[in-house]
C-alpha positions as CSV (number, residue, x, y, z in Angstrom):
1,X,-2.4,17.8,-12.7
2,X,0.6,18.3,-10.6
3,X,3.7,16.3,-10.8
4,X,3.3,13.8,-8.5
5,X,0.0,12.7,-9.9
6,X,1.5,12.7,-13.1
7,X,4.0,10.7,-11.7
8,X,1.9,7.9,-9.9
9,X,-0.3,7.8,-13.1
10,X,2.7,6.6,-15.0
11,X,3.8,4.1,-12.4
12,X,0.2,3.0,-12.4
13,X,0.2,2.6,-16.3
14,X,3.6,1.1,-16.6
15,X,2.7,-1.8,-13.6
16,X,-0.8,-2.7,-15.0
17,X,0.6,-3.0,-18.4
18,X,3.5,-5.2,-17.9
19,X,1.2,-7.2,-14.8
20,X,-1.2,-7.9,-18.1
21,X,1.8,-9.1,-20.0
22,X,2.9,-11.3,-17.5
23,X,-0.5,-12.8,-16.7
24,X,-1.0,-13.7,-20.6
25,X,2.5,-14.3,-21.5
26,X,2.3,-17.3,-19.0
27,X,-0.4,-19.2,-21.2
28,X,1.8,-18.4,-24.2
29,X,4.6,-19.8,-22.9
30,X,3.4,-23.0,-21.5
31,X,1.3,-23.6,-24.9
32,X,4.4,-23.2,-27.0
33,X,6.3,-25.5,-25.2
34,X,4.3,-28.5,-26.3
35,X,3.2,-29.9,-29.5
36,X,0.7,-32.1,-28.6
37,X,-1.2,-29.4,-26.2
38,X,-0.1,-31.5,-23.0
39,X,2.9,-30.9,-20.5
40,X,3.0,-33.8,-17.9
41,X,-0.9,-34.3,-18.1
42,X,-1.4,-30.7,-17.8
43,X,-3.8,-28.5,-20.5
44,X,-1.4,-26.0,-21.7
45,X,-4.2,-23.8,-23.0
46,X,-4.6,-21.8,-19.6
47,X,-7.5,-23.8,-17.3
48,X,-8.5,-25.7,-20.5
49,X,-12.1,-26.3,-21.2
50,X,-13.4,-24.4,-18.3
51,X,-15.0,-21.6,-18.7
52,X,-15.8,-21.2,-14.9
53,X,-11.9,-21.3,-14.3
54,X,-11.6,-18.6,-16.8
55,X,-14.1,-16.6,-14.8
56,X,-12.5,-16.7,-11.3
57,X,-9.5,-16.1,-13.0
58,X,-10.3,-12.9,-14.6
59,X,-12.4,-11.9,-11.4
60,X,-9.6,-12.0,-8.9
61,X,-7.4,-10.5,-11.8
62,X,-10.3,-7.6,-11.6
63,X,-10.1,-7.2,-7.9
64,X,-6.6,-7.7,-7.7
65,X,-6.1,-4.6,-10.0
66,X,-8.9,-3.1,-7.7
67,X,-6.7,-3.1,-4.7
68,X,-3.6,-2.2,-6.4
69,X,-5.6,1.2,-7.1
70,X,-6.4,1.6,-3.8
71,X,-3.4,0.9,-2.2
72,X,-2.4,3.8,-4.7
73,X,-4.9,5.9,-3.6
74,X,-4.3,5.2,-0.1
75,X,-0.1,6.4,-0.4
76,X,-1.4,9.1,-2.3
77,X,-3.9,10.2,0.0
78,X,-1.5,9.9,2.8
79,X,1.1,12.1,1.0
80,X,-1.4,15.1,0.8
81,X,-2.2,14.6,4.5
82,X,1.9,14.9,5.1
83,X,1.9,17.8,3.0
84,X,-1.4,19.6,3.8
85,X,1.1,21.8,6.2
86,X,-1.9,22.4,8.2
87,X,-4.5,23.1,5.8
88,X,-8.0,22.0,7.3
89,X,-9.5,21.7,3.6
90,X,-6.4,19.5,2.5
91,X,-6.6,17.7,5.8
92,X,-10.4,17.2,5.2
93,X,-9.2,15.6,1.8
94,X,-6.9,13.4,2.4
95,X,-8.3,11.9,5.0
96,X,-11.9,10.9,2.9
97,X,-9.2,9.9,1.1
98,X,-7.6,7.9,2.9
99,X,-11.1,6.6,4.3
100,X,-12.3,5.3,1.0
101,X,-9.3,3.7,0.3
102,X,-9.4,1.7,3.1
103,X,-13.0,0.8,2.4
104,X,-11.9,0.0,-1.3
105,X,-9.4,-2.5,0.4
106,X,-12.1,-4.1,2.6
107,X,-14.2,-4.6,0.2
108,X,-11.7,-6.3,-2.2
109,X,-10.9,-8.6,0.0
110,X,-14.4,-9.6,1.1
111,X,-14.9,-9.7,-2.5
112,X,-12.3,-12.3,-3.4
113,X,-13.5,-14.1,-0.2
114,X,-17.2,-14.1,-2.0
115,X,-15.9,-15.0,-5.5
116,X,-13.9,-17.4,-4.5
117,X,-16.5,-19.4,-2.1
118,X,-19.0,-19.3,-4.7
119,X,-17.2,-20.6,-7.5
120,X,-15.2,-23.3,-5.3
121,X,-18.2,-24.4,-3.0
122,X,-21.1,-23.7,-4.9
123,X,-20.4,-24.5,-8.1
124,X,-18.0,-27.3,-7.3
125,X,-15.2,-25.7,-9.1
C-alpha cells in the first residue's frame, strides 16, 4: 500500500470513528440531562418509541457514510489521474475510477431521496 493510501485510510478511520461518536454521544447527552426522560416535551431517548424513526435514521447514516467513501474515492481517483504523468494504464484507472465514484454519489443521493419518500409518504412517518 503506498503512502497516500495509507494516509487516506487513516483519515477515513479517524472521521468515521469520531462521526459515530458524535452521532451517539448526542442521545447520551440529551438523556442525561433529564431525570424524568423529558426535555420541554421532547423524548430524550433518541426518536422514542419508534422504531421506523430509528430506521431512517440509521439508513441515511448508512448512505451518508456511503458517499463520504466515495467522495474519497473520487479525490483519490483524481490524484492518480494528476499523477499518472501520462501513463495510459494509470489514466485508464483513475478515470473508472473516477467514473464509479461518481455513480456511487448518484446513487446515494437517489437513495436518500427513495428512503426518505417511503418512510415519510408511505408509511406516514
Amino acid at each position: 500500500m503506498n503512502k497516500l493510501a495509507k494516509v487516506v485510510t487513516k483519515v477515513g478511520a479517524t472521521v468515521s470513528t469520531l462521526g459515530s461518536a458524535l452521532y451517539f454521544a448526542a442521545a447520551t447527552v440529551m438523556a442525561a440531562s433529564s431525570a424524568s426522560g423529558f426535555v420541554d416535551g421532547i423524548v430524550t431517548s433518541g426518536n422514542g418509541n419508534d422504531l421506523i424513526g430509528f430506521i431512517k435514521n440509521a439508513l441515511n447514516l448508512a448512505i451518508a457514510l456511503a458517499a463520504l467513501i466515495a467522495v474519497g474515492v473520487l479525490v483519490y481517483s483524481g490524484v492518480q489521474y494528476i499523477v499518472a504523468s501520462g501513463d495510459d494504464g494509470k489514466i485508464e484507472k483513475a478515470t473508472k475510477g473516477i467514473t464509479y465514484a461518481i455513480v456511487g454519489l448518484v446513487l446515494c443521493f437517489v437513495s436518500v431521496l427513495v428512503v426518505n419518500f417511503v418512510l415519510s409518504q408511505l408509511l406516514k412517518v
